[in-house]
N, C-alpha and C positions, 0 to 999 in steps of 0.2 A: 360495373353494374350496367344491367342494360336500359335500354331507352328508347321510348316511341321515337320515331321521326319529328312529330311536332315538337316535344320536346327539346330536342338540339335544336332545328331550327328557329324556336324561342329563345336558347341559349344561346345563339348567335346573336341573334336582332338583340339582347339586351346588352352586347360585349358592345356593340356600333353604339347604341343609346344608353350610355353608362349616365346617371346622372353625376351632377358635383363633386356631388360628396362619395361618391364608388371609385370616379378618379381620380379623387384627391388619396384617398386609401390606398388606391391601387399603385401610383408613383410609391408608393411609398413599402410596398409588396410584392409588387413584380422584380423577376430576376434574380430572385433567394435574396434580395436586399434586408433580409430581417432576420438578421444573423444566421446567415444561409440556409434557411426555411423557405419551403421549395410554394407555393401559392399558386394556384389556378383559382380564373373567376370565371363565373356563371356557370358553375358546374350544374348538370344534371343527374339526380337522385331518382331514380324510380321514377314515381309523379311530382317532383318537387325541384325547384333550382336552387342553387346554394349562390347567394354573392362571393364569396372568397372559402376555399379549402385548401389546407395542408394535408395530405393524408397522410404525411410522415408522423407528425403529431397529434393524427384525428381531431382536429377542429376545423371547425367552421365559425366563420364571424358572416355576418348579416348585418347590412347600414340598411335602418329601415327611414322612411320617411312618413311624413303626415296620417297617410291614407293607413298605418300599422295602427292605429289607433283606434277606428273602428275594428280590425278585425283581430285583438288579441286571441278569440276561441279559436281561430284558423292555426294563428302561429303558436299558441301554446299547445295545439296535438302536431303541427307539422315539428317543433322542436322537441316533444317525446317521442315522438318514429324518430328523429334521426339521431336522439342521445340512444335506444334503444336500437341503432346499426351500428355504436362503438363511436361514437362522435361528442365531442364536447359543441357548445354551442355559444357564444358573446355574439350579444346583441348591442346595437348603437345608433344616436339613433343621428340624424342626417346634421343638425348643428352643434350634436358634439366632433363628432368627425370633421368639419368645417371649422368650428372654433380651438380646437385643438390637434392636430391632425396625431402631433409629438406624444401627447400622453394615450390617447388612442393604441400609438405604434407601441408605445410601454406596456400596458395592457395587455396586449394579443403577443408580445414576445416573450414577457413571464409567462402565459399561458403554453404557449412551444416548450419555455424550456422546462415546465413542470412534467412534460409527457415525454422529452426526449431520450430516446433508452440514454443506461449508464453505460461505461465503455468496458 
């Protein structure tokens, strides 16, 4: 997909200023470390960045923190455009991630293997 310039270049500066709980997720998802389920962060969508996508599995997970509280109307049409581009979506929010990182990773890999073709 394509993308403005400012875009990646946000999608940079958020990969350098990952909070907590993005790279506690992220050790635990980089490197197809999740049952070789391939992971890229801070992707960029159109006008939208993704925290973490598989695209082999069409999901995306998103660790959201504090400030997602005000603006559920934002993320509830940003999350129907991107189930609406073939995408599943899990949401988490920043001290489950942190307080659990283990069932988090359980979570998001039943999620992989529900989408993985058969052989």
């Amino acid at each position: 997909m394509s993308q403005p310039d400012s875009t990646t270049s946000r999608a940079r500066q958020l990969r350098r200023n990952s909070t907590e709980a993005e790279r506690a997720l992220w050790q635990q998802l980089r490197a197809a470390r999740l049952n070789g389920h391939k992971f890229r962060r801070q992707v960029p969508f159109e006008r939208y960045l993704v925290d973490f996508v598989c695209f082999e599995a069409r999901l995306i997970v998103e660790v959201d923190g504090g400030q997602h509280t005000d603006q559920q109307p934002y993320d509830t049409q940003r999350t129907a455009w991107l189930e609406a581009q073939g995408f599943r979506v899990l949401r988490f929010w920043n001290t489950e991630v942190l307080g659990n990182v283990g069932a988090v990773k359980e979570v998001i890999a039943r999620a992989c293997e529900r989408e993985a073709p058969s052989p």
